[in-house]
C-alpha positions as protocol buffer text, in pm:
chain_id: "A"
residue {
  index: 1
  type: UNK
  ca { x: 67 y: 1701 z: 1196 }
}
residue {
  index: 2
  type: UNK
  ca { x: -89 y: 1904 z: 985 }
}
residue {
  index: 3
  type: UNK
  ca { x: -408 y: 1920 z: 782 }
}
residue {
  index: 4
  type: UNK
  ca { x: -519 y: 2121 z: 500 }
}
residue {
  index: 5
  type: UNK
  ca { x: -810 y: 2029 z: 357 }
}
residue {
  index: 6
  type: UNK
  ca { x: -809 y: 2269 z: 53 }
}
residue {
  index: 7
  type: UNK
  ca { x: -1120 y: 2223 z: -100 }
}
residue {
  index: 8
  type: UNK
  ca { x: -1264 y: 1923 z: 11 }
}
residue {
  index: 9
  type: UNK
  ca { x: -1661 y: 1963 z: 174 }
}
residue {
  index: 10
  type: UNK
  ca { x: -1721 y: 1850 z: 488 }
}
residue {
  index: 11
  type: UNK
  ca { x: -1928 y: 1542 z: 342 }
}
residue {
  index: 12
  type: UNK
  ca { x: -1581 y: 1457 z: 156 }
}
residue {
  index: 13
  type: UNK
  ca { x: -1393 y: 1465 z: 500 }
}
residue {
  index: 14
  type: UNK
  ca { x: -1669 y: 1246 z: 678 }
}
residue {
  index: 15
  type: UNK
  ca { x: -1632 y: 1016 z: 372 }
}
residue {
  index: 16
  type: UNK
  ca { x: -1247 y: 1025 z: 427 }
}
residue {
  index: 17
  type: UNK
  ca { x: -1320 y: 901 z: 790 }
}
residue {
  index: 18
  type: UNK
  ca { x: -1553 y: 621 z: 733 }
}
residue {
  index: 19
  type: UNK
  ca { x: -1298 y: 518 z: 522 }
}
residue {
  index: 20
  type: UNK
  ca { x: -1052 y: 534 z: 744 }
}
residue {
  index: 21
  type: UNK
  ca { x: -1200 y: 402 z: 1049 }
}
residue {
  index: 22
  type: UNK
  ca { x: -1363 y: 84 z: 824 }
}
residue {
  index: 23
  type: UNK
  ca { x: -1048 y: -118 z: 803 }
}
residue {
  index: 24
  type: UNK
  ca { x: -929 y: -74 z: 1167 }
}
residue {
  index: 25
  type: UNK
  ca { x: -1244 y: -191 z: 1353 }
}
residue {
  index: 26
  type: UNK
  ca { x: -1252 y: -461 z: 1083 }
}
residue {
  index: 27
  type: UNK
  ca { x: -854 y: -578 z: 1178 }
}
residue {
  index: 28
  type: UNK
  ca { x: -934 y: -507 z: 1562 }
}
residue {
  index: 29
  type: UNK
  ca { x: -1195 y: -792 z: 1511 }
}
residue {
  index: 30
  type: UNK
  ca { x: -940 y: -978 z: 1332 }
}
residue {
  index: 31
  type: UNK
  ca { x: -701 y: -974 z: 1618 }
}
residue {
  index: 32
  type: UNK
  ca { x: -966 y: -1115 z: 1829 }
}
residue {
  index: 33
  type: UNK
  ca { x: -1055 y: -1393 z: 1621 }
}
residue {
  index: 34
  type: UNK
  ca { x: -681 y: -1477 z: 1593 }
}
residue {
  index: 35
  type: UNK
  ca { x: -688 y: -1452 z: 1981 }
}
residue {
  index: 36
  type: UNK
  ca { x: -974 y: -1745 z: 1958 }
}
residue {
  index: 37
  type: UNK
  ca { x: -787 y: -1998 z: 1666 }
}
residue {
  index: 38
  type: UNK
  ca { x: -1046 y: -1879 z: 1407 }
}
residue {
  index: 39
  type: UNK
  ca { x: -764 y: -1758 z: 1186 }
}
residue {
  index: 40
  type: UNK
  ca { x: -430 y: -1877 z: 1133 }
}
residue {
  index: 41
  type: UNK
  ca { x: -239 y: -1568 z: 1119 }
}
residue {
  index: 42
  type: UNK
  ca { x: -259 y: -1246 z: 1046 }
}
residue {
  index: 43
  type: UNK
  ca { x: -75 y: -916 z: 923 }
}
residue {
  index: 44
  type: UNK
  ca { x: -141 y: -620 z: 1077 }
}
residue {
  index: 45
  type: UNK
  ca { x: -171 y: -250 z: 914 }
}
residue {
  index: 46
  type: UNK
  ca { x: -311 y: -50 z: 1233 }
}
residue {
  index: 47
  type: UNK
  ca { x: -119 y: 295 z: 1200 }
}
residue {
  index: 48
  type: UNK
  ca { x: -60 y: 253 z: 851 }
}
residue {
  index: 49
  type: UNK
  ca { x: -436 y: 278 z: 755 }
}
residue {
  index: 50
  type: UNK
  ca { x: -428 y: 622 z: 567 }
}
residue {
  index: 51
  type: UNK
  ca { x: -202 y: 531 z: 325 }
}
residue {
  index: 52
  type: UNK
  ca { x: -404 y: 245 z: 138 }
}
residue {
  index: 53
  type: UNK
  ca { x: -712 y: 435 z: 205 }
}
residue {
  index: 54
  type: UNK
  ca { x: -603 y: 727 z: 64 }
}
residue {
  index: 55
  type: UNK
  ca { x: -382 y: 639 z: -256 }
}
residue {
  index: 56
  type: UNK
  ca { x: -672 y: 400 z: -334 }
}
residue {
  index: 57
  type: UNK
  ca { x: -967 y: 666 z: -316 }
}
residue {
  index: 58
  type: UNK
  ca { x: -720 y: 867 z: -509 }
}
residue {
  index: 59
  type: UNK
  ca { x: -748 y: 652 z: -833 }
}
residue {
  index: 60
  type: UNK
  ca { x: -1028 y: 562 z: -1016 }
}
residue {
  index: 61
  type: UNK
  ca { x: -1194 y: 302 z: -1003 }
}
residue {
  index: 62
  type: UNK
  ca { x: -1122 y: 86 z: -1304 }
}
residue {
  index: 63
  type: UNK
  ca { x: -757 y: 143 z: -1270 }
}
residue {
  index: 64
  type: UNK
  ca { x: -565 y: -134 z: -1106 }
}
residue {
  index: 65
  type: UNK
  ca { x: -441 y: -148 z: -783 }
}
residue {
  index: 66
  type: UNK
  ca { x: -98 y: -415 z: -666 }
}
residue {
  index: 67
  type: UNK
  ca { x: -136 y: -394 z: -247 }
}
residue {
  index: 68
  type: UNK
  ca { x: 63 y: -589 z: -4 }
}
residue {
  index: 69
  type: UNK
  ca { x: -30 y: -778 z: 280 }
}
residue {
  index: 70
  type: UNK
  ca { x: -100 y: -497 z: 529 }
}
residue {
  index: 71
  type: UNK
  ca { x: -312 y: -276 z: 288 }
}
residue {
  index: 72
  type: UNK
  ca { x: -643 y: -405 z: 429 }
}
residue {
  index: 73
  type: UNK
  ca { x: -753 y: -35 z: 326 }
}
residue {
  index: 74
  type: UNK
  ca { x: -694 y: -136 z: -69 }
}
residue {
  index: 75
  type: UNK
  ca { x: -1027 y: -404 z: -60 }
}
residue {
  index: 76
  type: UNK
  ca { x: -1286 y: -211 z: 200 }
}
residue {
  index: 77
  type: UNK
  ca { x: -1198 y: 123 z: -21 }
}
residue {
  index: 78
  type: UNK
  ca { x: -1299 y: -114 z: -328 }
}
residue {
  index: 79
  type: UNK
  ca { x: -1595 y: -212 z: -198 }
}
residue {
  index: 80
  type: UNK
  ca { x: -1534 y: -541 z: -190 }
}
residue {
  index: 81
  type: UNK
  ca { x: -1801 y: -750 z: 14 }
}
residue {
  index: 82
  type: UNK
  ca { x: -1672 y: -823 z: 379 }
}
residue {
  index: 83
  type: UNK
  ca { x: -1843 y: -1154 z: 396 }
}
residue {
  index: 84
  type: UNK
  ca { x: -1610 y: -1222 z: 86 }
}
residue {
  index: 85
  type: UNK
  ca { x: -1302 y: -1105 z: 232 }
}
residue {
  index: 86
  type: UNK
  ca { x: -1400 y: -1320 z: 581 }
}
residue {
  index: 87
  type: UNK
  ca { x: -1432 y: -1613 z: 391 }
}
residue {
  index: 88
  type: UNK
  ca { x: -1086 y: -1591 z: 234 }
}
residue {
  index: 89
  type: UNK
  ca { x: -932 y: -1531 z: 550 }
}
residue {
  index: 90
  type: UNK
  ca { x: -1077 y: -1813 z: 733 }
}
residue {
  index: 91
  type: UNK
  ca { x: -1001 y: -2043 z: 423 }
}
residue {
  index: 92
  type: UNK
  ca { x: -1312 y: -2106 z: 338 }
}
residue {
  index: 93
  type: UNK
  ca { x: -1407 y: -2224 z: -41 }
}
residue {
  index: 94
  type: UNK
  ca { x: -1641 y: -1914 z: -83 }
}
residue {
  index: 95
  type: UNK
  ca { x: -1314 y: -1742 z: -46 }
}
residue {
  index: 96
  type: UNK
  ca { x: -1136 y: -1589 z: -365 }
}
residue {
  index: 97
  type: UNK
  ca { x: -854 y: -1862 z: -310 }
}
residue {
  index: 98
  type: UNK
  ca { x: -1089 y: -2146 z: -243 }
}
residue {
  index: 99
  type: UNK
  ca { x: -996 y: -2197 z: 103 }
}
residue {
  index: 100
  type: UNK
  ca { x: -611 y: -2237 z: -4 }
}
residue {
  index: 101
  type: UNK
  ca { x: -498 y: -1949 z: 104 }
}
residue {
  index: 102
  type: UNK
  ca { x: -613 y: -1741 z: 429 }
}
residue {
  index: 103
  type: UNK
  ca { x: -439 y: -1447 z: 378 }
}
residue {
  index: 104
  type: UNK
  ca { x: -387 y: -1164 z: 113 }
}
residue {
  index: 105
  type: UNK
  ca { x: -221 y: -1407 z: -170 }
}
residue {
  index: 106
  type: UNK
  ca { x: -562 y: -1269 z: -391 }
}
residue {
  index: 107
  type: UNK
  ca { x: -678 y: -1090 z: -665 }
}
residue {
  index: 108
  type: UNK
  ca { x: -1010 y: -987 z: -846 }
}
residue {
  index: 109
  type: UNK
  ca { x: -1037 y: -850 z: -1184 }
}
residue {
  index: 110
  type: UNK
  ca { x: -1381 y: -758 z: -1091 }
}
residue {
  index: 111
  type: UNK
  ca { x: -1199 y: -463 z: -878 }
}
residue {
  index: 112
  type: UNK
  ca { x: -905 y: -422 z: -1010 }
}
residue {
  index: 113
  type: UNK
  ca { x: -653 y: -576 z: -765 }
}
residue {
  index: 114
  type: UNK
  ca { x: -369 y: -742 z: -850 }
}
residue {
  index: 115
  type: UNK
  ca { x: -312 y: -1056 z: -576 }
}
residue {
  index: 116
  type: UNK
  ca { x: 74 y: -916 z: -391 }
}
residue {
  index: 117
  type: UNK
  ca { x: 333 y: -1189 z: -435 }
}
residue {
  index: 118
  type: UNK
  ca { x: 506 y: -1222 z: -78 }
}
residue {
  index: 119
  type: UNK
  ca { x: 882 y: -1079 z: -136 }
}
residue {
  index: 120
  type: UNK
  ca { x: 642 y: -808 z: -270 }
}
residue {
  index: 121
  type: UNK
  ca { x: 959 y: -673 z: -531 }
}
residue {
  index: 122
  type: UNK
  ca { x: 810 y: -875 z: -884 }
}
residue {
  index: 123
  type: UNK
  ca { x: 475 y: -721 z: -839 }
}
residue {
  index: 124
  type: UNK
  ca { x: 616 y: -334 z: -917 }
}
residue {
  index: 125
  type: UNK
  ca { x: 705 y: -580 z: -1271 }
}
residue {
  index: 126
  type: UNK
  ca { x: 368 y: -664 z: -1338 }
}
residue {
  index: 127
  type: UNK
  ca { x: 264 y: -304 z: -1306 }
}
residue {
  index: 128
  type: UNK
  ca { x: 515 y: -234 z: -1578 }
}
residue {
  index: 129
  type: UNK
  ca { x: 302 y: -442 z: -1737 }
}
residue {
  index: 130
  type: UNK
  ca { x: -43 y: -327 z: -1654 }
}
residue {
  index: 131
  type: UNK
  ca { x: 59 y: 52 z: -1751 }
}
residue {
  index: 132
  type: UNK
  ca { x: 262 y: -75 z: -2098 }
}
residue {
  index: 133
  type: UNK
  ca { x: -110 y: -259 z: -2176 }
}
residue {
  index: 134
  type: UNK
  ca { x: -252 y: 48 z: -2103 }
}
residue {
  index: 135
  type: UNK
  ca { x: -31 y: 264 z: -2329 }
}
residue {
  index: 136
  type: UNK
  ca { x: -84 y: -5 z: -2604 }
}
residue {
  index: 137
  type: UNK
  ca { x: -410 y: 56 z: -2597 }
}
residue {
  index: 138
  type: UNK
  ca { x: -427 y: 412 z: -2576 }
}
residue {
  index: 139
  type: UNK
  ca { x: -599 y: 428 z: -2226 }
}
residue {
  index: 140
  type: UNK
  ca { x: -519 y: 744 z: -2021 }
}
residue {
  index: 141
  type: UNK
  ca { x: -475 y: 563 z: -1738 }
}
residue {
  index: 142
  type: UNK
  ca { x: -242 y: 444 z: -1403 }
}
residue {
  index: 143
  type: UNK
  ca { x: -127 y: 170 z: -1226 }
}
residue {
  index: 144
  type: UNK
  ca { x: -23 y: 195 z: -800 }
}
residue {
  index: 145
  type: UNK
  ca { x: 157 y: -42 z: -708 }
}
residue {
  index: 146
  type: UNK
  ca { x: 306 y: -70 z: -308 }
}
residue {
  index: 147
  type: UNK
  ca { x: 589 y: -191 z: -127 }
}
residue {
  index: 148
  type: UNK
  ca { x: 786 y: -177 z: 184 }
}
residue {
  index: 149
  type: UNK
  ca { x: 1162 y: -68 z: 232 }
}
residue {
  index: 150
  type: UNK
  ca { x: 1271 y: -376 z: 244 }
}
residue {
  index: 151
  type: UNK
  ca { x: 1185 y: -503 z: -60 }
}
residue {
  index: 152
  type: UNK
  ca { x: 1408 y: -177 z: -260 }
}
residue {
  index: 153
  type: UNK
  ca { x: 1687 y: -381 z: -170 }
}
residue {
  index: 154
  type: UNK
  ca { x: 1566 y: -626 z: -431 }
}
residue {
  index: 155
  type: UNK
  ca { x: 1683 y: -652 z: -789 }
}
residue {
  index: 156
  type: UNK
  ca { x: 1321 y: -633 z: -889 }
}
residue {
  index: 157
  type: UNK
  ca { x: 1243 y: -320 z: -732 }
}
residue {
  index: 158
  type: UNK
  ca { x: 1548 y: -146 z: -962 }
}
residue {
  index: 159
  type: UNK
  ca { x: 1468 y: -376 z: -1267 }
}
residue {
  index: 160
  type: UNK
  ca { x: 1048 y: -234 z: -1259 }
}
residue {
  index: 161
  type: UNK
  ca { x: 1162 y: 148 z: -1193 }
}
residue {
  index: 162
  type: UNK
  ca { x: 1431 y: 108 z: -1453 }
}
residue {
  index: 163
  type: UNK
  ca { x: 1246 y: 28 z: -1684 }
}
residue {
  index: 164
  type: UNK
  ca { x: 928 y: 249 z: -1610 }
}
residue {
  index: 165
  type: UNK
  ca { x: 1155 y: 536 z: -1626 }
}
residue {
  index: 166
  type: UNK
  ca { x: 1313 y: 459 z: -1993 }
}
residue {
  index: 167
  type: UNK
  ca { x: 1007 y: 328 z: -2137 }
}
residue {
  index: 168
  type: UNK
  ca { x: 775 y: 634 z: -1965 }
}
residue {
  index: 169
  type: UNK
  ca { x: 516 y: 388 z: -1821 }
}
residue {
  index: 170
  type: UNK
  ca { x: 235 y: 555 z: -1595 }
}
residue {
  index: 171
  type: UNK
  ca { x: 318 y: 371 z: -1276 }
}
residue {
  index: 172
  type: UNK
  ca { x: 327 y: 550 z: -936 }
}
residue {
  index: 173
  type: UNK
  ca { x: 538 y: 309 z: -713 }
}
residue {
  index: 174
  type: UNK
  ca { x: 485 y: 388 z: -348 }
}
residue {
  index: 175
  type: UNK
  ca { x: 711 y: 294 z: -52 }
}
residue {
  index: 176
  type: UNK
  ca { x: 590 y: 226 z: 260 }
}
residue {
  index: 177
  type: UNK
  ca { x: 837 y: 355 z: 487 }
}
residue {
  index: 178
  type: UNK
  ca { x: 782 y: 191 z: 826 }
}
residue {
  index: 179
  type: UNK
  ca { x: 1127 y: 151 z: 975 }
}
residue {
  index: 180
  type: UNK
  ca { x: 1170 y: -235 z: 969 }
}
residue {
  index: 181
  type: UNK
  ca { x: 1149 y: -503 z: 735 }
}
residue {
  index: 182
  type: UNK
  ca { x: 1092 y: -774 z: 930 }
}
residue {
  index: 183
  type: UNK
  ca { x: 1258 y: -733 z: 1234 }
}
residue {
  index: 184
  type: UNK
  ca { x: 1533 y: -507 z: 993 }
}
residue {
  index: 185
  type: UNK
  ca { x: 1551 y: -172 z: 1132 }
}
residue {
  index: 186
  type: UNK
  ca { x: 1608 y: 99 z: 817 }
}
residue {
  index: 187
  type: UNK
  ca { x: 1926 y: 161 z: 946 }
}
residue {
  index: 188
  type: UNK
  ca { x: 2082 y: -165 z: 903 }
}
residue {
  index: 189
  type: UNK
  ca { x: 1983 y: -177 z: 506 }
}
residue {
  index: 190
  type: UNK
  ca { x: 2049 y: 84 z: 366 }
}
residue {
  index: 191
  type: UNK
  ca { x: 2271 y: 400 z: 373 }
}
residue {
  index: 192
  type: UNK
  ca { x: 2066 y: 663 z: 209 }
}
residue {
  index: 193
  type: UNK
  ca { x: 1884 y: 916 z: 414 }
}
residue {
  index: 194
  type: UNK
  ca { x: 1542 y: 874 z: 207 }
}
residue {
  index: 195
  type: UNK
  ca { x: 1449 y: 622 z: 11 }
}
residue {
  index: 196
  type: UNK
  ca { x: 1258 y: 874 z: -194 }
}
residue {
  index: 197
  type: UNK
  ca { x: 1642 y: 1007 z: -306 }
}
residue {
  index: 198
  type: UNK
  ca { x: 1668 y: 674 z: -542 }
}
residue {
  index: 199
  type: UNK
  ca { x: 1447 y: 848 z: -824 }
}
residue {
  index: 200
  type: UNK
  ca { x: 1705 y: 1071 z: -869 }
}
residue {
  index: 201
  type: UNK
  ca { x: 1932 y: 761 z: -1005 }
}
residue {
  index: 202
  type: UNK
  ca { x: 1661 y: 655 z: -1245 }
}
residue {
  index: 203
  type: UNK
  ca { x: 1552 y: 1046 z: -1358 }
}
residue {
  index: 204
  type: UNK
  ca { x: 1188 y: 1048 z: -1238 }
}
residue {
  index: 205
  type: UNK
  ca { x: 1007 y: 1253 z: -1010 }
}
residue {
  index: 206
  type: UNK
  ca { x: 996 y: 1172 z: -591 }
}
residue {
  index: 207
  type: UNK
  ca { x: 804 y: 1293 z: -315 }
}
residue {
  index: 208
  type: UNK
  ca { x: 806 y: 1223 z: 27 }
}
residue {
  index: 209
  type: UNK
  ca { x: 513 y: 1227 z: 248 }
}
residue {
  index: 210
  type: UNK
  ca { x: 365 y: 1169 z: 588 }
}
residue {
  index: 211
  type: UNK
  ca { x: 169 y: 878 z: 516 }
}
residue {
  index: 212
  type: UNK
  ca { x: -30 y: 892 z: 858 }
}
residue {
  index: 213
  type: UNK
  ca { x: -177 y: 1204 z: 728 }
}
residue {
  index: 214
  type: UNK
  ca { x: -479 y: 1103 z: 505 }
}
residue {
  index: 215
  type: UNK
  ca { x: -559 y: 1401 z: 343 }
}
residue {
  index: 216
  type: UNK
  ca { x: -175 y: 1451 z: 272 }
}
residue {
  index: 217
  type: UNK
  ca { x: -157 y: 1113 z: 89 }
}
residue {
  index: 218
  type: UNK
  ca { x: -503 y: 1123 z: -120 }
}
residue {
  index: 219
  type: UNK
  ca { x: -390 y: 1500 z: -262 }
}
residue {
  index: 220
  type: UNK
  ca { x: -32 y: 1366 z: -376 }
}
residue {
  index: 221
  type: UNK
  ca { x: -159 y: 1067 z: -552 }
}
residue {
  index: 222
  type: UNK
  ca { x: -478 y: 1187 z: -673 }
}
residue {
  index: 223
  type: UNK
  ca { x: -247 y: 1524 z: -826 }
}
residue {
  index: 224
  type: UNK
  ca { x: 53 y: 1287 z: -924 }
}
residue {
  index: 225
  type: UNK
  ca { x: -229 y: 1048 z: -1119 }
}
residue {
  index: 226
  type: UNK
  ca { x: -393 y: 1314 z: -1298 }
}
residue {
  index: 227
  type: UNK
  ca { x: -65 y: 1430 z: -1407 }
}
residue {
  index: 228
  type: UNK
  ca { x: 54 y: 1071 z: -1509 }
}
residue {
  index: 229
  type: UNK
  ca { x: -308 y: 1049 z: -1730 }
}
residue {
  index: 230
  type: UNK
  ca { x: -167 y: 1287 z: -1932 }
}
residue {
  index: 231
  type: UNK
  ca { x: 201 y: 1286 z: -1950 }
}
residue {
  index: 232
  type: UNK
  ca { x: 235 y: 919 z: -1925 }
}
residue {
  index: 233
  type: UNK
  ca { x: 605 y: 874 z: -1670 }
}
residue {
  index: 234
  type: UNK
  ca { x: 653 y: 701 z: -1343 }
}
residue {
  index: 235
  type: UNK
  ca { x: 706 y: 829 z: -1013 }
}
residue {
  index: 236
  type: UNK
  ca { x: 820 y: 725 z: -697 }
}
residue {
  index: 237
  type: UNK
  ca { x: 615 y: 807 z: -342 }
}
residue {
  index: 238
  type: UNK
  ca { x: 740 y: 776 z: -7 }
}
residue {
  index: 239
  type: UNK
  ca { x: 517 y: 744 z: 283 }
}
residue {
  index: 240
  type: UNK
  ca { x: 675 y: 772 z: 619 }
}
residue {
  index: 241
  type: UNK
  ca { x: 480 y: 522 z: 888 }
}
residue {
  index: 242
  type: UNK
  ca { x: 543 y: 320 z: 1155 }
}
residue {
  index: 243
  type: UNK
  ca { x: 473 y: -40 z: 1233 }
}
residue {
  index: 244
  type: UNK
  ca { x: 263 y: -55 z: 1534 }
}
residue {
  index: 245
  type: UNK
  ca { x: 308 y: -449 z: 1597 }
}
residue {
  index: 246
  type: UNK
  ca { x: 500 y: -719 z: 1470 }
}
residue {
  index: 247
  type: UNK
  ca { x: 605 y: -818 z: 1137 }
}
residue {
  index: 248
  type: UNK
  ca { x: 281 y: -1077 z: 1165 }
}
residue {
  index: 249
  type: UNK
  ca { x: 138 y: -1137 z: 1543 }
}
residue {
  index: 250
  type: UNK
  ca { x: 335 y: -1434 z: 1604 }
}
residue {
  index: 251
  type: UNK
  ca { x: 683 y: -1249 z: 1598 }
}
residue {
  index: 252
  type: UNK
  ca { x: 627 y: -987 z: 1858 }
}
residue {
  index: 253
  type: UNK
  ca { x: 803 y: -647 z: 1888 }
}
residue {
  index: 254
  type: UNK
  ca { x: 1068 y: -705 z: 2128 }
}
residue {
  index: 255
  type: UNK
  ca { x: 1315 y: -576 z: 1869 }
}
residue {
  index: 256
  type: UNK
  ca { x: 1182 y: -227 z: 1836 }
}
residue {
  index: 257
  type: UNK
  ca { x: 1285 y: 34 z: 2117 }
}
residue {
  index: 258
  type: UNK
  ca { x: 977 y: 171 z: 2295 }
}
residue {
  index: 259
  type: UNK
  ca { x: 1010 y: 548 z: 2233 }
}
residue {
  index: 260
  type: UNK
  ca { x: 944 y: 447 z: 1872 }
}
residue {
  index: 261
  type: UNK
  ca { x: 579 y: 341 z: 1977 }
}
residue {
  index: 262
  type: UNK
  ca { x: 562 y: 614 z: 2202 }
}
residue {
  index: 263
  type: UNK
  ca { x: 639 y: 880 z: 1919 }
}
residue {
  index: 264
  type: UNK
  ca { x: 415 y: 718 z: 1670 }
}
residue {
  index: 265
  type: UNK
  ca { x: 159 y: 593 z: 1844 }
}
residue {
  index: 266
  type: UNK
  ca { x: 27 y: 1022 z: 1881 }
}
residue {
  index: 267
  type: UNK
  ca { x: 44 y: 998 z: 1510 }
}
């Protein structure tokens, strides 16, 4: 792995790091509590860190974000209040759900998140509808919205780039490639090499990226967002990851062959 930090300061790296490092001592205390019945459940995004870290410090601030359920990285990068975030997960009514809901089924207009919806393929719809508002208005700016390989084998993942593409909405819809969804390896879904190769189908621009590699992922969003600012389009991102543990704690990783977590876990 490679990385090029072009013209970023060392203050900027550091920055990148805190980052970075914020969201996995705060899910490594959430495994624990799990461990000791103070939470219910939880979904894990250790590995995968960089890639809602990054695309999120990428974008400014008062352009909304759609994260799933392991992009912890989305809400610490936002600033948003850990006591706040505790109390949602431990369902308590100071949470942003009230106490019904303990997991990421939230949203705050205050930060601009969008709450994910579960089979995570409407939510690229809503940010159809984010970015058409925002053309509407005449505001230069760009909606991210995430999900996993397993939901582009959803009509509503081809029904939000579709129509992104012919109506040139400023969406950047990014993949997170991490080999299974659920306990579906890649392999067994779908016969393309990349997933990235699908934008060719609906005439946008794709990239592929490692999305362990922080620097990689904030320079291809942050570039792909200014560009979007002023050429309003979509575009699709792939970031290429690897779930460390189970689809949520309770389901294990029996299914996935060791040398996987061996190869990734030097990543």
């Amino acid at each position: 792995m490679h990385f090029n930090r072009r013209d970023k300061d060392d203050k900027f790296l550091l920055n990148l790091y805190k980052r970075l490092l914020y969201p996995r001592m705060v899910e490594e205390k959430m495994l624990k509590l799990l461990r000791q019945g103070r939470i219910g459940k939880w979904f894990s995004g250790i590995g995968q860190e960089a890639i809602a870290v990054g695309s999120t410090l990428a974008m400014q601030q008062d352009e909304y974000i759609l994260p799933m359920h392991r992009n912890l990285g989305v809400f610490t990068s936002r600033d948003i209040p850990l006591k706040k975030l505790m109390a949602q997960w431990q369902g308590k009514m100071t949470g942003f759900t009230k106490g019904r809901d303990r997991s990421f089924h939230f949203g705050t207009q205050d930060y601009k998140i969008i709450g994910m919806i579960s089979h995570l393929g409407p939510q690229m719809a809503l940010a159809d509808g984010i970015a058409l508002a925002d053309i509407l208005d005449k505001k230069q700016k760009v909606t991210l919205v995430y999900t996993g390989e397993g939901a582009t084998s959803e009509g509503d993942f081809h029904e939000a780039v579709n129509v992104a593409a012919v109506w040139n909405l400023p969406v950047i819809f990014l993949i997170e490639n991490n080999g299974y969804g659920l306990s579906t390896p890649k392999s067994e879904q779908f016969k393309c090499k990349n997933l990235v190769d699908k934008a060719i189908g609906y005439g946008i621009e794709g990239v592929q990226i490692d999305g362990n590699n922080i620097l990689e992922v904030y320079d291809t969003i942050n570039q792909l967002a200014n560009e979007l600012r002023k050429d309003p389009r979509p575009a699709l991102v792939e970031c290429l990851t690897f779930r460390m543990r189970g689809h949520e704690e309770a389901s294990g990783t029996k299914y996935v062959p060791q040398e996987l977590f061996d190869e990734w876990e030097k990543k």
